[in-house]
C-alpha positions in Angstrom: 0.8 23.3 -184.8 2.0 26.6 -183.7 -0.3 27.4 -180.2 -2.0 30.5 -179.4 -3.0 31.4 -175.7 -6.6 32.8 -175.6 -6.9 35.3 -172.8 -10.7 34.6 -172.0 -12.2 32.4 -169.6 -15.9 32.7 -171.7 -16.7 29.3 -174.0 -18.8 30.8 -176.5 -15.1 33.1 -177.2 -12.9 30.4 -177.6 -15.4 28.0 -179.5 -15.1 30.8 -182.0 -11.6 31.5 -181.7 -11.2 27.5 -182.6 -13.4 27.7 -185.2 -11.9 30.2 -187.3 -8.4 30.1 -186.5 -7.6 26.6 -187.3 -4.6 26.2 -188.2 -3.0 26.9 -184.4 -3.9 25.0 -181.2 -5.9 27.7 -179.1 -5.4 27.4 -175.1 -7.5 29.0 -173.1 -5.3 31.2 -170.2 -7.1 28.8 -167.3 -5.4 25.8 -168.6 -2.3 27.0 -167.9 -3.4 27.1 -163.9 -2.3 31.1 -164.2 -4.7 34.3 -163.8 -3.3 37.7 -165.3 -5.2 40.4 -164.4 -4.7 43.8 -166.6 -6.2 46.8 -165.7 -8.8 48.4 -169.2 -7.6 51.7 -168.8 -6.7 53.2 -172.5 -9.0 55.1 -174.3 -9.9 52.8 -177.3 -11.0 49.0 -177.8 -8.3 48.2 -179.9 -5.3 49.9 -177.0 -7.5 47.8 -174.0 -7.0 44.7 -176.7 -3.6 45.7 -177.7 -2.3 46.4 -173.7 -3.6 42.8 -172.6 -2.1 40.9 -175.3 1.2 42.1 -174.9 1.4 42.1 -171.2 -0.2 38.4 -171.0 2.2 37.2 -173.5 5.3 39.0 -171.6 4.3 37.3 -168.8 4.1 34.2 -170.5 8.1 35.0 -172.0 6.4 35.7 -175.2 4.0 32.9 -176.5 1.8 33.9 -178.6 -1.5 35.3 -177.2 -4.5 36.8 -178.4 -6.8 39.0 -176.6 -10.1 41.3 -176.8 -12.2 44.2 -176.0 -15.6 45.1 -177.0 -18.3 47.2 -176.2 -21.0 49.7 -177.7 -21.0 52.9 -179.4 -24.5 55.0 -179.2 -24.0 57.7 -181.7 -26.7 60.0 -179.7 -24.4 59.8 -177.0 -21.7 60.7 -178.3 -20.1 56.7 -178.2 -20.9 56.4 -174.9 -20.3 54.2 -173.1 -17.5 53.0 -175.1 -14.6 51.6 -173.5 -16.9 51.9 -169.9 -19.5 49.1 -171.4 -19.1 46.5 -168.8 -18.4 49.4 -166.3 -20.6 52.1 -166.7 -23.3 50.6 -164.7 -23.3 48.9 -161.5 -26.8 46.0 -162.5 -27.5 43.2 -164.0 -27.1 43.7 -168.2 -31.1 43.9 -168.1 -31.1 46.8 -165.4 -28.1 48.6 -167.6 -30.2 48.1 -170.9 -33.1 49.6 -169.4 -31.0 52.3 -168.2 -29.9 53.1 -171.7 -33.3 53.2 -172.9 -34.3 55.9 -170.5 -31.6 57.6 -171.5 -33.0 57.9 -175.1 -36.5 58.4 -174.2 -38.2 59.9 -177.0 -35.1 60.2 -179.3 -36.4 59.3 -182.7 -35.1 56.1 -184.2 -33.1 57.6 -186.9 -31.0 59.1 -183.8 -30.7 56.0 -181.5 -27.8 54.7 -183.9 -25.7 52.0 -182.3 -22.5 50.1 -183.1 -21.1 47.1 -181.1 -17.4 46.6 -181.3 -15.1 44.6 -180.9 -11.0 44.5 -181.0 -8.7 41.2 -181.3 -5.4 41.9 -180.7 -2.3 39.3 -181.2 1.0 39.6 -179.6 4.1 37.7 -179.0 5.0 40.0 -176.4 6.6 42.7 -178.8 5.1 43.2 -181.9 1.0 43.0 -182.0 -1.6 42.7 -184.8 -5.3 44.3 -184.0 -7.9 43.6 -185.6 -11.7 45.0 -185.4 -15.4 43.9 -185.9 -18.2 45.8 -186.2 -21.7 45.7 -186.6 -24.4 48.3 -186.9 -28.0 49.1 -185.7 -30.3 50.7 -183.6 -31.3 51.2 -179.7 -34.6 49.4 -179.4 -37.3 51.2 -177.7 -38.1 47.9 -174.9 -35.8 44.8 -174.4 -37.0 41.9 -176.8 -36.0 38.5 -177.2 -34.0 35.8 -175.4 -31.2 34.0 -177.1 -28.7 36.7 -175.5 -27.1 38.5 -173.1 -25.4 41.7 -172.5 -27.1 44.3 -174.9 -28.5 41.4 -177.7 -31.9 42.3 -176.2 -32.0 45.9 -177.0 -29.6 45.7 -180.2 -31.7 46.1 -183.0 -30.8 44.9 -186.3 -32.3 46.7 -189.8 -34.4 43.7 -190.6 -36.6 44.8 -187.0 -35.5 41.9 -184.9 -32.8 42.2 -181.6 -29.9 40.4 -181.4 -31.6 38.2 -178.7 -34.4 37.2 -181.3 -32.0 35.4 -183.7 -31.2 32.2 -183.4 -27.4 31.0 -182.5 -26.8 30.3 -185.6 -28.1 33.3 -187.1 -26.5 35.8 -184.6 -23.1 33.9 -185.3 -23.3 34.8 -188.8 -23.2 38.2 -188.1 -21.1 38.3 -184.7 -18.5 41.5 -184.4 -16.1 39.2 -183.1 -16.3 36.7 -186.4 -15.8 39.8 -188.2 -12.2 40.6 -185.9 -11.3 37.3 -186.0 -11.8 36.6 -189.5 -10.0 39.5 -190.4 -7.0 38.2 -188.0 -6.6 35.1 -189.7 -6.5 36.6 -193.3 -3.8 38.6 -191.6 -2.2 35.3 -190.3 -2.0 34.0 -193.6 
C-alpha cells in the first residue's frame, strides 16, 4: 500500500483523509517525530496548498504528501479575508465571527454571500495535483449553534440552519474538504 504523509496535526483532517483515500496508508507528519514549518504567503488557497506539499515532500526526499488550505470568501467584501482567514484577526474564532458580523451590519442577506474553501494539494516533491472544495451560503446575522468551530456558527446554509446546528454527520456530508478530497482520489484513480 503506497503511503501518503498528511501534513496536519488536526484528527478530524486525517479521519477524513483515511476515509476517502483508502487505498494508500495516510501518516500524519507527527509520526514521523519531524515539524516543517512553511510560511502561507501566496495569494490563493490552492498556491498556500500547492507550496506546502511540495516543500514537505522535498524535505522528506520526495514521499508523497498531501497538504491544505482553506478559508472564507465574503462576496460583500470583496473575498475577504481569503487567504488571511486564520490571520486576519488576533481572538478567539467567536470574537473574529462577531467581528465579521459588525462588519456587515445592516447589509441585506442577499449581499452577505459567503463561500468556504478549501485546497488539497499532492506532491511528490516535483509534480503536484490540487484539488478544491467548496461550499456556498450566507453570513448569519448572530452566531448560532454548537457542533463547530471556526466560522460553522455564523455559516449559514440555504435550508436556515449554521454549520454549527448540523449534526456531525450531517455537516460531513457536505464538508468543502470531502468535496477536495473526493475529487483528489477520482484524480488518483
Amino acid at each position: 500500500m503506497k503511503e501518503i504523509i498528511i501534513a496536519s496535526e488536526n484528527k478530524g483532517k486525517i479521519e477524513e483523509a483515511k476515509q476517502i483515500l483508502v487505498d494508500f496508508k495516510i501518516i500524519p507528519i507527527n509520526e514521523l517525530g519531524i515539524n516543517i514549518e512553511v510560511e502561507e504567503d501566496q495569494n490563493t488557497f490552492k498556491g498556500n496548498a500547492i507550496k506546502k506539499a511540495e516543500t514537505i515532500s522535498k524535505e522528506l526526499n520526495g514521499k508523497m504528501c498531501i497538504a491544505d488550505d482553506s478559508g472564507i470568501e465574503i462576496e460583500y467584501l470583496d473575498g475577504f479575508p481569503g487567504v488571511f482567514t486564520k490571520r486576519w484577526h488576533k481572538g478567539t474564532d467567536r470574537e473574529r465571527n462577531l467581528a465579521i458580523i459588525d462588519k456587515l451590519k445592516g447589509v441585506p442577506k442577499e449581499k452577505r454571500k459567503i463561500r468556504f474553501v478549501t485546497a488539497i494539494a499532492l506532491s511528490n516533491g516535483n509534480n503536484s495535483i490540487c484539488k478544491e472544495g467548496i461550499i456556498e451560503g450566507y453570513v448569519a446575522e448572530t452566531v448560532r449553534g454548537e457542533n463547530g468551530f471556526g466560522f460553522d456558527e455564523i455559516f449559514k446554509l440555504e435550508n436556515g440552519k449554521t454549520l454549527a446546528e448540523l449534526t456531525k454527520e450531517e455537516k460531513n456530508e457536505l464538508s468543502a474538504r470531502r468535496i477536495a478530497l473526493e475529487k483528489l482520489k477520482q484524480e488518483l484513480e
